[in-house]
C-alpha beads as a LAMMPS data file, in Angstrom:
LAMMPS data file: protein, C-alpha beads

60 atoms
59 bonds

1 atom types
1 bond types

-500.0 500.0 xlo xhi
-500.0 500.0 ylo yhi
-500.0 500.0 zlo zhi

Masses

1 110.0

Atoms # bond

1 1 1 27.983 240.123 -22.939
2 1 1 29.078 242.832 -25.082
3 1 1 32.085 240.899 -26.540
4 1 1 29.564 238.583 -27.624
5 1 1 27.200 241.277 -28.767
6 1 1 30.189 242.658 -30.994
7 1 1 31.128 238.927 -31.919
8 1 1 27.520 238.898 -33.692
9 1 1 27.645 242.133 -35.574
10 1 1 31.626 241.775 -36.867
11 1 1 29.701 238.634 -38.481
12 1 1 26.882 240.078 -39.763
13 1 1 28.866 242.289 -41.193
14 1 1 31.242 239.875 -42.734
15 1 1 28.441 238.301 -44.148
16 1 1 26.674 241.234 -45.560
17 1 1 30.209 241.786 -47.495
18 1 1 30.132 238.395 -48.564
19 1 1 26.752 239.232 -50.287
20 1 1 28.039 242.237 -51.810
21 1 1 30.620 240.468 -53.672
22 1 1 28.240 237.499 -54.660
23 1 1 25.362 240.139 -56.060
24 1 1 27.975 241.695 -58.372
25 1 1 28.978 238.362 -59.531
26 1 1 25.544 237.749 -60.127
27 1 1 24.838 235.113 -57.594
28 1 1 21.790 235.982 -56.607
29 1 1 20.315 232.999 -54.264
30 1 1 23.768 232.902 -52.451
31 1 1 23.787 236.711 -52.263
32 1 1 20.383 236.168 -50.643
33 1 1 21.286 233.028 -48.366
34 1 1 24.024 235.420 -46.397
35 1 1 21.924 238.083 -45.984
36 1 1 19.482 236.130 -44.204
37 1 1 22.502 235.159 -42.305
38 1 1 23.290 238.435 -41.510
39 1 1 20.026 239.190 -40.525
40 1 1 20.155 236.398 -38.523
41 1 1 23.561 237.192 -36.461
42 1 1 21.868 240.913 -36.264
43 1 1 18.780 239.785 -34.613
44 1 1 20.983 237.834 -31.949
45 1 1 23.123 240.365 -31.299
46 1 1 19.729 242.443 -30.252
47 1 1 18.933 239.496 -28.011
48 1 1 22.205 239.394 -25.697
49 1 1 22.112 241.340 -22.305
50 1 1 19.468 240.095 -19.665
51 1 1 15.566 239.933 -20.491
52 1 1 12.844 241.562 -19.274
53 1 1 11.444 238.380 -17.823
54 1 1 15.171 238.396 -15.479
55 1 1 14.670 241.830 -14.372
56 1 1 11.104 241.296 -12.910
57 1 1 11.166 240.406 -9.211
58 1 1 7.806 238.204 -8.140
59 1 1 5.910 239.814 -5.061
60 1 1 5.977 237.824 -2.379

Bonds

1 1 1 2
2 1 2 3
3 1 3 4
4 1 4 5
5 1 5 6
6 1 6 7
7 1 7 8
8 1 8 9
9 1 9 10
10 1 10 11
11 1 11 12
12 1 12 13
13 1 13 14
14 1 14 15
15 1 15 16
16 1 16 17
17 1 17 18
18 1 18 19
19 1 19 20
20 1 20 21
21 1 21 22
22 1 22 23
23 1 23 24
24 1 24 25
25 1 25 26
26 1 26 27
27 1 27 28
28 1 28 29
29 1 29 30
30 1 30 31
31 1 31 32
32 1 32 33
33 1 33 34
34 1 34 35
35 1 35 36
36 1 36 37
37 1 37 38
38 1 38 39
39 1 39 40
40 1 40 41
41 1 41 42
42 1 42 43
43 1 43 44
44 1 44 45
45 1 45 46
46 1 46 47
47 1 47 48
48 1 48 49
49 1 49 50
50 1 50 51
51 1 51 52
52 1 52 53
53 1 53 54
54 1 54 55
55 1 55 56
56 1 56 57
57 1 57 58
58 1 58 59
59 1 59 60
């Protein structure tokens, strides 16, 4: 889980550098299309581990 976790933020942050570089040349809807990317891989790496839902034994 964590190596995945890590897989998802080493892209986001690829991503977010790839946006740098297209902002100073002045592409600004590609600079914005990665960072939504980013975003993207960001949010997923919040979402890896177990849920709440898993964790929650039914009464029986």
């Amino acid at each position: 889980m964590i190596d995945k976790r890590q897989g998802y933020l080493d892209a986001a942050q690829r991503l977010f550098a790839q946006a740098r570089v297209a902002a100073e040349k002045g592409d600004v809807p590609e600079s914005g299309s990665l960072i939504l990317r980013a975003l993207d891989q960001e949010r997923r790496a919040g979402g890896v581990g177990p849920q709440v839902m898993q964790l929650i034994k039914p009464r029986q």
